[in-house]
C-alpha positions in Angstrom: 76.9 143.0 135.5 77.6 140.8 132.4 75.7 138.0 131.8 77.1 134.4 130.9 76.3 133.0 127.2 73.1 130.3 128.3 74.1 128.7 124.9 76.1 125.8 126.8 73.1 125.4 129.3 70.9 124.8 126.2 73.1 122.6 124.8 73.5 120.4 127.7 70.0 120.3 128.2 69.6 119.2 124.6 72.1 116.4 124.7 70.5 115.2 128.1 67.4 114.7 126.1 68.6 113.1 123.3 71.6 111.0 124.6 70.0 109.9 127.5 66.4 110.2 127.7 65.6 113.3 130.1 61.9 113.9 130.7 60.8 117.5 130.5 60.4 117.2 134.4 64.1 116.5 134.8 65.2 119.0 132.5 63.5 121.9 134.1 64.9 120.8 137.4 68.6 121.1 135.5 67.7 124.4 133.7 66.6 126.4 137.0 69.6 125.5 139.2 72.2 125.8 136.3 70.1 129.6 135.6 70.9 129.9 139.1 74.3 129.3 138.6 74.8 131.5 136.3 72.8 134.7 137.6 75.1 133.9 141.0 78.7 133.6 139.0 77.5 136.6 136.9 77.3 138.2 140.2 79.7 137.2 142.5 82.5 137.2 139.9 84.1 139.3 137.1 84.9 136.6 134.6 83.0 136.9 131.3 82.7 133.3 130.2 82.4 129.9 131.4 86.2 129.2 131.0 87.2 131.8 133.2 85.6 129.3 136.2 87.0 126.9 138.8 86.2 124.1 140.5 86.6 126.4 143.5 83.7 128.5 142.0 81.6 125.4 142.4 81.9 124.6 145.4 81.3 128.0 146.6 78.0 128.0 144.8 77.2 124.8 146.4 77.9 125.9 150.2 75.8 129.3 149.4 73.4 127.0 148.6 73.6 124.2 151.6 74.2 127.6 153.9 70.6 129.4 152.2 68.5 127.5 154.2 66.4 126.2 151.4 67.5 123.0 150.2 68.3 119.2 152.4 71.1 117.0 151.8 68.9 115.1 148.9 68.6 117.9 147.1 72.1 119.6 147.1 73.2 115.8 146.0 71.2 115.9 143.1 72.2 119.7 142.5 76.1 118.4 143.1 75.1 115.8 140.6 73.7 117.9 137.8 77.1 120.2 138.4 79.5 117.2 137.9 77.4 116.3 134.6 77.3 120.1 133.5 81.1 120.5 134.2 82.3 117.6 132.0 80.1 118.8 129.4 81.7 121.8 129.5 85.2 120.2 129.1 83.8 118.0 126.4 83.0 120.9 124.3 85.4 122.8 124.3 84.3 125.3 126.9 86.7 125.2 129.3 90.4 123.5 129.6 89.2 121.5 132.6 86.4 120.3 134.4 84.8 122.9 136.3 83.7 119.7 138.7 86.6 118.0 139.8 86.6 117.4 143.2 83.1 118.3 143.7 81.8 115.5 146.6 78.0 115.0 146.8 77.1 115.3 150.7 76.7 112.1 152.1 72.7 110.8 152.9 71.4 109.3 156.2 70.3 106.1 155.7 67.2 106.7 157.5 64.2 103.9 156.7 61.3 105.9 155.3 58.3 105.8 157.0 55.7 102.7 156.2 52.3 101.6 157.7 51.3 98.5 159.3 49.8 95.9 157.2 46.8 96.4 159.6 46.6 100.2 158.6 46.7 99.6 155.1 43.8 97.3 155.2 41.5 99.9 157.1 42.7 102.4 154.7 41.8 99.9 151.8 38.5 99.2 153.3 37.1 102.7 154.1 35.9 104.0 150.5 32.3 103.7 150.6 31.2 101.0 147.9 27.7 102.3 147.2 28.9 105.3 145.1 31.1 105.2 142.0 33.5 108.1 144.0 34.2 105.2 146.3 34.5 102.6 143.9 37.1 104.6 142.6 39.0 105.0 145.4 39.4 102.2 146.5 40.8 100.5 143.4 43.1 103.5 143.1 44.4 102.8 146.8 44.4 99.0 146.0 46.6 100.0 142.8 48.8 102.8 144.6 49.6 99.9 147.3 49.3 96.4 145.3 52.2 98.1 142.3 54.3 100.4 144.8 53.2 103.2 141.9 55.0 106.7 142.0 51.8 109.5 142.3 52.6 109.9 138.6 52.5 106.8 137.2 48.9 106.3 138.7 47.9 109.8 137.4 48.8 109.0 133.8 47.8 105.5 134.0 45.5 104.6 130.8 42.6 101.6 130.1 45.3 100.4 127.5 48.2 99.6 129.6 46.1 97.3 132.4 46.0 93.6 131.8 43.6 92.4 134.4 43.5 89.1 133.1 47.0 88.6 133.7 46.7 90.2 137.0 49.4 93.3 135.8 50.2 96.7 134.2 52.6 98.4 132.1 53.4 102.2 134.4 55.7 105.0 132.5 57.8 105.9 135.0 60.9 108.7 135.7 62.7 109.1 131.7 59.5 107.7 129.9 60.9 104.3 131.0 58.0 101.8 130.8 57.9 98.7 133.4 55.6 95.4 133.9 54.1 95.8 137.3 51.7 92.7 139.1 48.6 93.4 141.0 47.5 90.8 143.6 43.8 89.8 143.5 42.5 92.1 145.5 43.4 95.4 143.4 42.2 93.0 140.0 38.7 92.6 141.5 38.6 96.5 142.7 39.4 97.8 139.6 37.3 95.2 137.4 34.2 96.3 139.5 35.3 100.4 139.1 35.8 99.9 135.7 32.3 97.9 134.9 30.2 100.0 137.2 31.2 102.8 138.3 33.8 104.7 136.0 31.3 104.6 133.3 29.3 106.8 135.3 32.1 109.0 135.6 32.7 109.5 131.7 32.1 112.7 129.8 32.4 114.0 126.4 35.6 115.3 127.3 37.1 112.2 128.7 40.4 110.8 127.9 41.9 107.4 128.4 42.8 107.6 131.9 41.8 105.2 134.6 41.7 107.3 137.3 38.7 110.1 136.2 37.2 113.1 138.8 33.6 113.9 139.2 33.6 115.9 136.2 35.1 113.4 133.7 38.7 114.7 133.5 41.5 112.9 134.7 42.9 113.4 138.7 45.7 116.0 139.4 47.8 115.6 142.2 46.4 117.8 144.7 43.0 115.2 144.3 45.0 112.1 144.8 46.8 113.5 148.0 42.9 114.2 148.7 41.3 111.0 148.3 44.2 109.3 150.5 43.8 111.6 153.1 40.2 111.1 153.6 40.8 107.7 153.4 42.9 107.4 156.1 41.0 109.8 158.1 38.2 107.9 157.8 40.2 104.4 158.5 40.9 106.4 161.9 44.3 106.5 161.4 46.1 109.2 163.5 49.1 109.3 161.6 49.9 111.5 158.0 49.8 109.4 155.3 50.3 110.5 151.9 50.4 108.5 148.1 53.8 108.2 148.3 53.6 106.3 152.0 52.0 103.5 150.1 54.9 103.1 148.0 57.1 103.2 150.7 54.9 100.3 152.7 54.2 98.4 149.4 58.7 97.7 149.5 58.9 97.6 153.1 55.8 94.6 153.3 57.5 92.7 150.4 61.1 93.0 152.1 60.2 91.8 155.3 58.1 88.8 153.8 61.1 87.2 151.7 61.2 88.8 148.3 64.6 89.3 146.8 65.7 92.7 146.8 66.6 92.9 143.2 62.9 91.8 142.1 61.9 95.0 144.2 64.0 97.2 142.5 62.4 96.1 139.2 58.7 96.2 140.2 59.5 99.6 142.0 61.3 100.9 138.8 64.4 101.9 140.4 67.5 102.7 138.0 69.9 101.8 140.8 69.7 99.2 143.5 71.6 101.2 145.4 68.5 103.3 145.9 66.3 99.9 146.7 68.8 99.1 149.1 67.8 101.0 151.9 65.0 99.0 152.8 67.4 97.1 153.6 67.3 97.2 157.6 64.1 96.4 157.5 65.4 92.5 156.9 67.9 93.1 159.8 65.2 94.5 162.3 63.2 91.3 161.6 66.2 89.3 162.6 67.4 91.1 165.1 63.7 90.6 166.7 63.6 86.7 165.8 67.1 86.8 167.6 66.1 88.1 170.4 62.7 86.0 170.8 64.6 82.7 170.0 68.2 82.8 170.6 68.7 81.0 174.2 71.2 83.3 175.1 69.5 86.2 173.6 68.8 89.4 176.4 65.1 88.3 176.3 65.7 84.2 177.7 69.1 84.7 179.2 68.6 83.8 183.4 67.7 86.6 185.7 
C-alpha cells in the first residue's frame, strides 16, 4: 500500500493558521480527518498522489463515513466543510487540475431548538451553592457567569482576573480562533464574583497559582471534567430532574434574551457567533411566544372561538 505525500495536509494546515486564524483545537480536528482521508484513499485506491483523485473519491469517503456509524449530520457537515476547503487548496497549489470538491453538498441540519431551562430552574440552580464555604462561593459566581455571559465551557476555564471589569458590569472572553469579545454581566453575577473574589478565592490561592478566576481546591485552575461537576451537583441539589450541563446555560442564557425582546444580532455578538446564521436558530423560540399570545388573545383564535 503506498502512502500519499502529507506535505499538502501540512501545508494547508499551515496556511489555515496563518491566513486565517485557526486555533490549535481546530487544526487538530482538520489534521485527523484529512489523516483519515488519506490512510482510506491510500487503501481503497491505486493512485499514488493527490492528483490522481476525484470529486467521486470524495464523496465516497464521506458516505463511508455517514454509513460508519460514528459521526451525526453536524459533524460530517463540518468534515464536508474542511474537504471543500482542503480541495481548493489543492487546486490552488498546484496539486491537482481540479477541485477535488466540486459538487461536494454538506448534509442538510434539523433545525431543532436546543434544549433550555426555565428561568425558574436557573434561579434554583443559581441559589443552591452553599455560601458559607469558599467552594460554594465559587460556584455560584461561576454559574452566575456561565448564565449571565452565555460563556462557551472554554471561555470560563481560561478566564483571567485581568480581563473582568466589574465596575463596568463586563468582561473581555477569548473565544473559538483566539477571537476576543466584550461580554455584560447583570448585577447579580457582579456581586457573586466581587464577594468570591474578596473572600473566598484568596483562600483558594497557592504558590502555584496562575491568573485564572475560576481556581480548584488545590490552587490550580478548573478542567472541564470539574466544571461539568460543579453544575451537576448544582442542579442535583436545586432538585432538578432533568440533565443539565455547562453548555445548557448557554443555550438558556440566548433562549431567555430572545424571548424577552433583544435583537437577534446583539445575541450573536454577546454569544460570539461568526455567523448569524448560527444565532438564528433560536429563532422559533420568538414564534412559539407568538403563536401562544395568538392563541390566548386573538378572538378567533382555537382557545376563545364559541363551542
Amino acid at each position: 500500500m503506498s502512502k500519499l505525500d502529507h506535505q499538502p495536509i501540512e501545508d494547508f494546515l499551515a496556511s489555515g493558521a496563518m491566513e486565517r486564524g485557526h486555533a490549535l483545537r481546530t487544526q487538530s480536528i482538520q489534521r485527523k480527518l484529512l489523516e483519515r482521508l488519506s490512510l482510506w484513499l491510500s487503501r481503497k485506491k491505486t493512485g499514488k498522489d493527490w492528483k490522481d483523485f476525484q470529486p467521486d473519491d470524495l464523496r465516497e469517503f464521506l458516505s463511508y463515513r455517514r454509513h460508519s456509524g460514528r459521526v451525526g449530520p453536524t459533524t460530517l457537515r463540518l468534515e464536508t466543510s474542511i474537504l471543500r476547503s482542503f480541495g481548493a487548496h489543492l487546486q490552488k497549489m498546484g496539486r491537482t487540475p481540479n477541485s477535488m470538491s466540486v459538487g461536494l453538498r454538506s448534509p442538510k441540519l434539523s433545525r431543532q431548538l436546543p434544549p433550555s431551562l426555565t428561568p425558574d430552574q436557573v434561579r434554583k440552580i443559581m441559589e443552591s451553592p452553599s455560601p458559607k464555604t469558599p467552594l460554594g462561593l465559587r460556584d455560584r459566581a461561576l454559574l452566575e457567569l456561565l448564565y449571565a455571559a452565555g460563556l462557551r465551557a472554554s471561555e470560563i476555564l481560561s478566564l483571567r482576573i485581568e480581563q473582568l471589569d466589574l465596575p463596568g458590569r463586563s468582561a473581555r472572553v477569548i473565544g473559538k480562533g483566539d477571537k476576543e469579545r466584550l461580554v455584560l454581566l447583570g448585577s447579580a453575577a457582579q456581586e457573586a464574583l466581587d464577594r468570591y473574589l474578596h473572600t473566598a478565592r484568596p483562600k483558594l490561592v497557592r504558590s502555584k497559582s496562575g491568573g485564572e478566576v475560576f481556581l480548584g481546591n488545590h490552587g490550580r485552575r478548573l478542567t472541564t471534567s470539574h466544571l461539568w461537576g460543579i453544575v451537576k451537583r448544582a442542579a442535583q441539589t436545586a432538585g432538578l430532574d432533568t440533565r443539565v450541563y455547562p453548555h445548557l446555560l448557554r443555550h438558556s442564557f440566548a433562549t431567555h434574551l430572545l424571548s424577552g425582546g433583544a435583537d437577534l444580532r446583539v445575541i450573536q455578538e454577546l454569544l460570539g457567533h461568526a455567523s448569524i446564521g448560527t444565532t438564528e436558530i433560536y429563532t422559533h423560540v420568538d414564534e412559539d411566544r407568538l403563536a401562544a399570545t395568538v392563541d390566548r388573545f386573538h378572538p378567533r383564535s382555537r382557545k376563545n372561538r364559541p363551542q
